[in-house]
One Martini backbone bead per residue (centre of mass of N, CA, C, O) as a GRO file, in nm:
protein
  182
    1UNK     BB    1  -0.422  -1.908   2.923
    2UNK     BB    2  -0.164  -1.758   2.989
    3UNK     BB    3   0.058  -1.454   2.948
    4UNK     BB    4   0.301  -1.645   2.933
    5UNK     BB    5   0.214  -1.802   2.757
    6UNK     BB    6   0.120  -1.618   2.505
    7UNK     BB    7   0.434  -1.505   2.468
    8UNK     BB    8   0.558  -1.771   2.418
    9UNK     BB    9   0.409  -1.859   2.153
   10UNK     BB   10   0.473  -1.577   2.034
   11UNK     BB   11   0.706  -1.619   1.987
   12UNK     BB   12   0.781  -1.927   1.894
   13UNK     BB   13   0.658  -1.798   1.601
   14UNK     BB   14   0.856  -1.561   1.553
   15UNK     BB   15   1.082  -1.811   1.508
   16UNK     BB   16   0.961  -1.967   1.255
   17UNK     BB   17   0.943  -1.737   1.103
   18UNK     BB   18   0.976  -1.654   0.791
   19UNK     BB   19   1.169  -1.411   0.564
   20UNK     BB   20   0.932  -1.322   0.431
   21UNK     BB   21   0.737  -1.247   0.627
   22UNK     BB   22   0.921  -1.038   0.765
   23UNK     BB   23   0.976  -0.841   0.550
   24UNK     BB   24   0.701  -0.781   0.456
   25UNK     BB   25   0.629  -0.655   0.769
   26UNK     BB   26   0.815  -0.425   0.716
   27UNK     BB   27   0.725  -0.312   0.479
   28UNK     BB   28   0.436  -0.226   0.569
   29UNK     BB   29   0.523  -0.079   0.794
   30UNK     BB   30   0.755   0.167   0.643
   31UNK     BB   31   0.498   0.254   0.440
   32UNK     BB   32   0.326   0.346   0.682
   33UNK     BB   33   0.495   0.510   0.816
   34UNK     BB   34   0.508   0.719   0.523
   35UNK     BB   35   0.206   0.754   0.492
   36UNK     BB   36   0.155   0.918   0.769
   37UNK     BB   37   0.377   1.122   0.776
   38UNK     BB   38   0.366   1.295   0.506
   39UNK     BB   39   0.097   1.449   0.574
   40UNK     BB   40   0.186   1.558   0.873
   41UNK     BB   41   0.419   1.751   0.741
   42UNK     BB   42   0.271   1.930   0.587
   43UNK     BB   43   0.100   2.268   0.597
   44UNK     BB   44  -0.164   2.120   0.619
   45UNK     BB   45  -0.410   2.033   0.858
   46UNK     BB   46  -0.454   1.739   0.982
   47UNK     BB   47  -0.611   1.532   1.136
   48UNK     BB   48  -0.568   1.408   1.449
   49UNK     BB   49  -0.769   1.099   1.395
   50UNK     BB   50  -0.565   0.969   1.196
   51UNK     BB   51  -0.319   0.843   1.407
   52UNK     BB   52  -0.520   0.749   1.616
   53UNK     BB   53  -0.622   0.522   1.392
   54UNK     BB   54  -0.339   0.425   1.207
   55UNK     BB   55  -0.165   0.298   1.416
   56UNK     BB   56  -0.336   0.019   1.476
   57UNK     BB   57  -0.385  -0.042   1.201
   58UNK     BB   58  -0.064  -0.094   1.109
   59UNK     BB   59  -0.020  -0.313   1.339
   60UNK     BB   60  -0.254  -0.504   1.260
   61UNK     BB   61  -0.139  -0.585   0.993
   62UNK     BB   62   0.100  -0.693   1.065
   63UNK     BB   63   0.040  -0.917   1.247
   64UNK     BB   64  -0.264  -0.923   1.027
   65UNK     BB   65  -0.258  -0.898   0.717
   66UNK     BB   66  -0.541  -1.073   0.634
   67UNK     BB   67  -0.718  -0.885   0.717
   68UNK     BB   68  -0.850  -0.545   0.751
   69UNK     BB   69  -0.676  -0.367   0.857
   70UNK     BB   70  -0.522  -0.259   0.583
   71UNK     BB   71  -0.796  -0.110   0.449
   72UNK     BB   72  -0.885   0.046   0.709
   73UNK     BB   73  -0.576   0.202   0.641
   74UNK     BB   74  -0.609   0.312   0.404
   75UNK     BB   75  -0.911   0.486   0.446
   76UNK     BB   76  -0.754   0.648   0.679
   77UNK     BB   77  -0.555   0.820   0.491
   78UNK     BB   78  -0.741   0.904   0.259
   79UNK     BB   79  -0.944   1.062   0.439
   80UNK     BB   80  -0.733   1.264   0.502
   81UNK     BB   81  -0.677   1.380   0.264
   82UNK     BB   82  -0.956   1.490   0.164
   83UNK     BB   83  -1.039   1.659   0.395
   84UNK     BB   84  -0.742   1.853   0.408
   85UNK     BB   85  -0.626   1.893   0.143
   86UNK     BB   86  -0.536   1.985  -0.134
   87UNK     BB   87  -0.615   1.947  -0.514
   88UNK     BB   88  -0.336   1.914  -0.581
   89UNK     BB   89  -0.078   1.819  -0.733
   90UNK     BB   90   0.200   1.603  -0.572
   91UNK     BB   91   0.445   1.472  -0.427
   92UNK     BB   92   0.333   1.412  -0.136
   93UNK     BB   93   0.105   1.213  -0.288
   94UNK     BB   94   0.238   1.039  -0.448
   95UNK     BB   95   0.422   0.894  -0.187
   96UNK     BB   96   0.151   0.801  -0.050
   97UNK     BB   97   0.081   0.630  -0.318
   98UNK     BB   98   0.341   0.475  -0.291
   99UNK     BB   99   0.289   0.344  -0.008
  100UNK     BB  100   0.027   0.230  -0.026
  101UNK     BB  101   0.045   0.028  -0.236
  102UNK     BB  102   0.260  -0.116  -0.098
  103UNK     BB  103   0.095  -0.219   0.151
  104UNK     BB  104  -0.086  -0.359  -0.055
  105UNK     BB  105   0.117  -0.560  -0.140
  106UNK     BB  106   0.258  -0.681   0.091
  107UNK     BB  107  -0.060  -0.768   0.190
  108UNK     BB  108  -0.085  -1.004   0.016
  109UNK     BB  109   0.168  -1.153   0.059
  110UNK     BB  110   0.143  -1.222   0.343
  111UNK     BB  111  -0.141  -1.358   0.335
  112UNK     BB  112  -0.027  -1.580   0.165
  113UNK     BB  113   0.138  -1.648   0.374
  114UNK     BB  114   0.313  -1.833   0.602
  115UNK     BB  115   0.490  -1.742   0.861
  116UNK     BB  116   0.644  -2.058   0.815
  117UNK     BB  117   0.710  -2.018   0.525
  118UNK     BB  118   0.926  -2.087   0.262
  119UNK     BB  119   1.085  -1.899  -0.011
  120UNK     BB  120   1.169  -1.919  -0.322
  121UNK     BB  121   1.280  -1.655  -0.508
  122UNK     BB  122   1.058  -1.732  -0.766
  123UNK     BB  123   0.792  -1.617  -0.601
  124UNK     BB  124   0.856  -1.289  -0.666
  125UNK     BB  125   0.785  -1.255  -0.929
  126UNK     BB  126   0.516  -1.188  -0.982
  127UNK     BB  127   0.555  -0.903  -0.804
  128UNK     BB  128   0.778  -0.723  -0.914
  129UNK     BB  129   0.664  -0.620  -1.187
  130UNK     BB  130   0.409  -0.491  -1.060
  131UNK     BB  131   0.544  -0.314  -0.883
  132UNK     BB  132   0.739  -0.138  -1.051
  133UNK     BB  133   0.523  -0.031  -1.230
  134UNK     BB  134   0.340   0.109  -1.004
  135UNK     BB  135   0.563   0.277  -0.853
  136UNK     BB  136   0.638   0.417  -1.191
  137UNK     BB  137   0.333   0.522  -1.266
  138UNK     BB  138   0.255   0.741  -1.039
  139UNK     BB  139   0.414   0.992  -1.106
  140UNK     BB  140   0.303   1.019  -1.422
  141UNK     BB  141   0.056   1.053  -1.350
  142UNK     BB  142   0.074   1.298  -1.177
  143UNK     BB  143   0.214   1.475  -1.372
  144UNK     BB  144   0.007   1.463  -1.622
  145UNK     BB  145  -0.202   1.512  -1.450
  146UNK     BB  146  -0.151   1.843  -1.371
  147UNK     BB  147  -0.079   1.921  -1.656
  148UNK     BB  148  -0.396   1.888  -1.784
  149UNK     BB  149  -0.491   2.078  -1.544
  150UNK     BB  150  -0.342   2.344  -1.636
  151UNK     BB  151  -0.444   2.356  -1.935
  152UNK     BB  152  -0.764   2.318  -1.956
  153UNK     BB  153  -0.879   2.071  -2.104
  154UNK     BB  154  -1.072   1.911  -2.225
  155UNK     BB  155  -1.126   1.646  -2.113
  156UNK     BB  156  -0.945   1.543  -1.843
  157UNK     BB  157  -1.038   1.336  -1.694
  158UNK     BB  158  -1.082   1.108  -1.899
  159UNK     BB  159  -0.777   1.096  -1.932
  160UNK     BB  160  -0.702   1.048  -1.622
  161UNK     BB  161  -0.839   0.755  -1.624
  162UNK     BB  162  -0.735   0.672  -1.903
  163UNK     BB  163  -0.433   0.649  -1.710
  164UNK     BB  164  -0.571   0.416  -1.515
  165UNK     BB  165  -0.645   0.207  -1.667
  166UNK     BB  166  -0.417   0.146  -1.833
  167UNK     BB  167  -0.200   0.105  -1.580
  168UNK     BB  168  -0.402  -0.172  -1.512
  169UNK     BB  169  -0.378  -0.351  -1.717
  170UNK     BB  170  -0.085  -0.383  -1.735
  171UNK     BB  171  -0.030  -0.507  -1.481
  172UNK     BB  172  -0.245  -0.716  -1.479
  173UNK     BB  173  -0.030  -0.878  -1.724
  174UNK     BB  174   0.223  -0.854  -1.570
  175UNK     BB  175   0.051  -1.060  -1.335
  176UNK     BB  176  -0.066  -1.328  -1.555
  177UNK     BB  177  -0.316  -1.251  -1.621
  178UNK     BB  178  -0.653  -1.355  -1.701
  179UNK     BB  179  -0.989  -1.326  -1.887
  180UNK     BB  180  -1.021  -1.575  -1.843
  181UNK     BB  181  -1.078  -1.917  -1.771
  182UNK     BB  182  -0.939  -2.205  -1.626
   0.00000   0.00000   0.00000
């Protein structure tokens, strides 16, 4: 196959593509793209090596939700965070935890669709509510940890895990997961 037969074949599967999935990936775009900017931004100096890893993994990620791309910049991201941020808890960590957060699931959602399919619009219900819900937690966990790092109490980590399990709990069941099997 040449390079002109698989341009055209790849337009003419971008133009089957349901909305839903062109969506999905725009999503996917926007929230890496502000995942990497927000760091870039910081005043402390971010990692050269991150942008230039995690912009090719943004971009397979959109174009194949599926794949490990998405893992892959999710990892270069945090790692570039951990690597060379503050210690401290700030809303730039928060922003970028709920942009990587959106990509995580726009991703999950993109996969899980064919780029052909026709999605009716209360398939995103399942979707909405646990994704609202985590994105209105991550700021809230964000002030907490501060808080209570802040006060210098004893057992500080514990309580901030015990209200990362209990936000991940809340979400499982918000997105009517079981804990048996059926």
């Amino acid at each position: 196959m040449s390079t002109a037969e698989r341009i055209s074949l790849w337009l003419a599967q971008l133009r089957a593509s349901g909305r839903a999935s062109v969506l999905a990936r725009l999503v996917i775009a926007a929230a890496g793209a502000v995942a990497l900017g927000v760091p870039a931004l910081q005043s402390w100096d971010q990692l050269d090596l991150i942008p230039l890893l995690g912009v090719p993994m943004l971009l397979a990620a959109v174009v194949v939700p599926d794949s490990v791309a998405g893992l892959v910049f999710l990892l270069i991201v945090a790692a570039g965070w951990f690597m060379r941020a503050p210690g401290a808890v700030s809303w730039s960590l928060a922003v970028t935890a709920i942009a990587l957060l959106v990509v995580h699931l726009a991703s999950s959602f993109a996969a899980q669709v064919p780029s052909y399919a026709r999605v009716h619009p209360d398939a995103l219900r399942r979707w909405w509510l646990p994704g609202a819900i985590a994105v209105l937690i991550v700021p809230v966990v964000a002030v907490a940890a501060a808080l209570v790092r802040g006060a210098d109490v004893p057992g500080s980590l514990l309580v901030t895990v015990g209200a990362l399990v209990l936000a991940t709990v809340v979400i499982w069941f918000a997105a009517g997961q079981k804990l048996g099997r059926d």
